[in-house]
Phi, psi and omega in degrees: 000145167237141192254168191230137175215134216250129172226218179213157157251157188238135157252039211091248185246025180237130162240144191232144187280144178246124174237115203253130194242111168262119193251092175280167170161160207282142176183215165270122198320100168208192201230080168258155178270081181283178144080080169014049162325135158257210186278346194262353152290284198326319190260009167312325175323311189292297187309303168331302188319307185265355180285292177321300181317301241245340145285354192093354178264172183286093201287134175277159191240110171183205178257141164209145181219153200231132183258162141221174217195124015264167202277350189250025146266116165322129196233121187234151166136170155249001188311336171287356185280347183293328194274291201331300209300299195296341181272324157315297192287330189296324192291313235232024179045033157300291168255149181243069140236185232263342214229040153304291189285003157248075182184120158256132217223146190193081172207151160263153181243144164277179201285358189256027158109350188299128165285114164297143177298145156246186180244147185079027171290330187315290219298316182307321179275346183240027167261328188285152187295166184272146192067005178271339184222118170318305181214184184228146176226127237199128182297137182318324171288347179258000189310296158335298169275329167275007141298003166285000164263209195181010193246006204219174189237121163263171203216091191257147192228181205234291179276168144311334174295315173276356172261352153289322164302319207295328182314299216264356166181102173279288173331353203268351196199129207287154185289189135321137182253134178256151190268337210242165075252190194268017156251029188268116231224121200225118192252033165349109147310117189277179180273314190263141130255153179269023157257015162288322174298125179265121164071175202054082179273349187289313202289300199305321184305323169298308170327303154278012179261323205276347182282274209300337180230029173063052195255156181268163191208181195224107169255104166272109166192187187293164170313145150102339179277346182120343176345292193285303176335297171311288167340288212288329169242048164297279189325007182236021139249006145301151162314130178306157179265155194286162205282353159317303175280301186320331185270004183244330168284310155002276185338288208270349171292333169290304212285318211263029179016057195256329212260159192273129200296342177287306180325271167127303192242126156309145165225344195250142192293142203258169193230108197213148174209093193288162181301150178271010161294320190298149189281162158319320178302271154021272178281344199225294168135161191171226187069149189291337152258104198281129195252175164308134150240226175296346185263337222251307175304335184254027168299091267355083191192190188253107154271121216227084184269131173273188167061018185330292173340291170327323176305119151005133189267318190305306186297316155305333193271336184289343185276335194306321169284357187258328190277348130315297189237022166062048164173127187284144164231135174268099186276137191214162175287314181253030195196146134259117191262156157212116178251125189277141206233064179266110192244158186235066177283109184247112173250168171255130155212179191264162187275348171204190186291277217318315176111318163263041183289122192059015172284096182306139177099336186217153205248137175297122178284349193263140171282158154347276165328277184320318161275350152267340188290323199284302209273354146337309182279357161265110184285176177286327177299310162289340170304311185316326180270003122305070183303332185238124163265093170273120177271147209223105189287177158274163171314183206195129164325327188269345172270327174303319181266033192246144200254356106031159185220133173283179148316141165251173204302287198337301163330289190271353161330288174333289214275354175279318181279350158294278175332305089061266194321302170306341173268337173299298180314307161309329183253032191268356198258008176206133203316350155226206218219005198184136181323330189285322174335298204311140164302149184299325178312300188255066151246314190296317166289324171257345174236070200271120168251162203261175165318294203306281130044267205308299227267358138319299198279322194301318177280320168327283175346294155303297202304298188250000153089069190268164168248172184281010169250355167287315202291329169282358182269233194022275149339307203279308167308281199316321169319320183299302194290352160300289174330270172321340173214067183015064170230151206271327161292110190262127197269158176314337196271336182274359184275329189275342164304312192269323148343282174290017156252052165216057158302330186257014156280145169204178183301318208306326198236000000 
């Protein structure tokens, strides 16, 4: 006999419907897989095999074979063993139910019959067409997160057992009520603020131009200055994200089996920071089954490489393209992927190997040689993608021991998000949302400077041998810093501002 049972398969940051077709029939006992099965389908067989035992039911002894369709997709995952199983029992008459094909099925099973959590439960439910399914029947632990669609009824189940009831008196058992949604807004208190940070009003101030127009930034200084410190309570001054983003980061932290099944939904912007070890592959996403990496993860959100300098220089040039066009395309013979990298990038390093170049008090160990060979390794093209160079001194005695209270995250929280606000309004009328965004077109449009202005940027220019996308970085900082301080105009002081955050240009690079 044969049964037809409706799922979804995952492809990177993609999904597609699957329909696995079971065939029982009379031969020699065996178990096959078609329709480019990998390894972790192929070995669904095993599982099945004992799930079905280990429920009370019978595993059939003949020849069978399971199509998954369509056959000229790589089909990756363990997400097929619940519909295989339930597709076995449907072929082999044990259960009739009659209401298989209004049920979209999705779980992995262990061997004592228990539905295992999967990954892209998000991306799935709010992928199925509306009316294509009475319901989705989604493992219990995913139960959360595929209640964020609201047009379809989950059915989250624990065992193989509760998901033949539910197949056979569907009616008998009410859907998941979701707990969560995506216009719920959470000002969660974080552990970190920046009013732990003592002194470096410079760093911090850079810091809220770059939180306030989504700008990427540099933090330079000796060990011991604050860098990381700084880096790391970036995020609790940003804007909250929007029910937009949230639902896009959601998205790829489901398929990349990151997100916490209580939750259901992201609300806070992520922040990640990989070892200066790490490959390119890693950091851009790639691999012969090509996945997300770090850029993809850090999607509206902070990517924070401490240790810049350290990175592969090859591993840094892999960012240039994602920090351009906000999205990696991983190219394959048989497939092309594109994953998305809309990122906020903050790096740290130090001004030389040693660490104290131009520090007082302490003596630099490095040649010449050695401190260009070090500062080498930040190319000029990628700096050029760096709108703010900040330099981060050391503390000064009377501020580490000064009992004075900073600004807290909550504060600039306020003005970054004014700022926001004001940049939403100027841009609604275009595909984005925030000053680093803008195109050399609408940099020409939105960032109209006076004479005094022109003959500024103009002398920057010679002095520091700037190109022309550092001279549009510029703009866009000044815009901001327009913004922050709530003028429709950019005035010469915000220009003379944005100016000095571009310290590491020089001829050198």
């Amino acid at each position: 006999m044969l049964s037809k049972v409706y799922s979804y398969g995952l492809s990177g940051l993609d999904i597609y419907p699957v329909t696995i077709e079971v065939d029982v029939s009379r031969g020699l006992p065996c178990c096959a897989i078609v329709g480019l099965p990998d390894n972790a389908v192929k070995e669904s067989k095993e599982r099945v095999r004992s799930a079905i035992k280990n429920s009370g039911y019978q595993f059939p002894q003949g020849r069978i074979t399971i199509n998954l369709s369509p056959a000229d997709v790589k089909k990756e995952g363990p997400c097929f063993d619940l519909p295989i199983a339930l597709g076995l029992l449907t072929a082999t008459q044990q259960i009739m139910p009659i209401h298989l094909k209004r049920f979209m099925i999705l779980g992995e099973l262990s061997l004592d019959g228990h539905v295992q959590s999967i990954n892209g439960t998000v991306c799935i439910a709010l992928s199925v067409p509306r009316g294509r399914f009475q319901g989705i029947i989604v493992p219990r632990a995913n139960a959360q997160e595929a209640a964020i669609t609201n047009h379809i009824d989950i059915h989250p189940v624990k065992t193989l057992a509760e998901a033949i009831q539910i197949l056979q008196t569907p009616e008998a058992t009410a859907p998941f009520k979701k707990t969560a949604a995506l216009n719920m807004k959470t000002d969660q208190p974080s552990e970190l603020d920046f009013s732990d940070v003592h002194g470096q009003l410079h760093a911090k101030r850079g810091l809220e131009i770059a939180a306030a127009g989504g700008h990427n930034a540099v933090l330079i200084g000796p060990p011991g200055s604050g860098k990381t410190m700084l880096a790391k309570r970036l995020p609790t001054i940003l804007p909250a994200m929007s029910p937009e983003e949230s639902l896009a980061v959601t998205k790829i932290y489901s398929m990349m089996g990151l997100l916490d099944a209580a939750n259901g939904v992201l609300t806070e912007r992520p922040f990640r920071s990989p070892h200066h070890t790490s490959s390119s592959i890693a950091l851009v996403g790639g691999g012969s089954i090509p996945r997300p990496g770090e850029v993809t993860l850090a999607h509206h959100g902070v990517l924070f490489l401490d240790e810049l300098a350290e990175f592969n220089r090859d591993v840094l040039e892999s960012l240039r393209q994602p920090l351009e066009d906000q999205y990696v395309t991983v190219a394959r013979a048989a497939k092309t992927m594109r994953f998305p990298s809309q990122f906020m990038l903050i790096g740290a390093m130090n001004p030389c190997h040693c660490g104290f170049l131009g520090v007082t008090g302490k003596d630099c160990q490095c040649s010449s040689f050695q401190i260009q060979k070090y500062l080498s390794k930040i190319s000029g093209p990628l700096l050029d993608r760096i709108d703010i160079h900040l330099e981060v001194p050391p503390l000064p005695p009377q501020d580490l021991i000064s009992d004075k209270l900073s600004e807290t995250s909550q504060t600039i929280k306020t003005r970054t998000t004014c700022a926001r606000d004001i940049q939403k309004d100027r841009l609604k009328n275009t595909s984005i949302f925030c000053n680093a965004q803008m195109s050399h077109r609408q940099i020409r449009h939105y960032c109209e400077i006076i004479t005094e202005s022109k003959n500024l940027l103009t002398l920057a220019i010679k002095e520091l041998n700037l190109s022309a996308r550092a001279y549009d970085k510029i703009l866009k900082v000044a815009r901001t810093i327009a913004d922050l301080d709530g003028s429709e105009s950019i005035r010469p002081e915000h220009i003379a501002e944005a100016i000095q955050y571009r310290s590491l240009d020089r001829n050198s690079f």
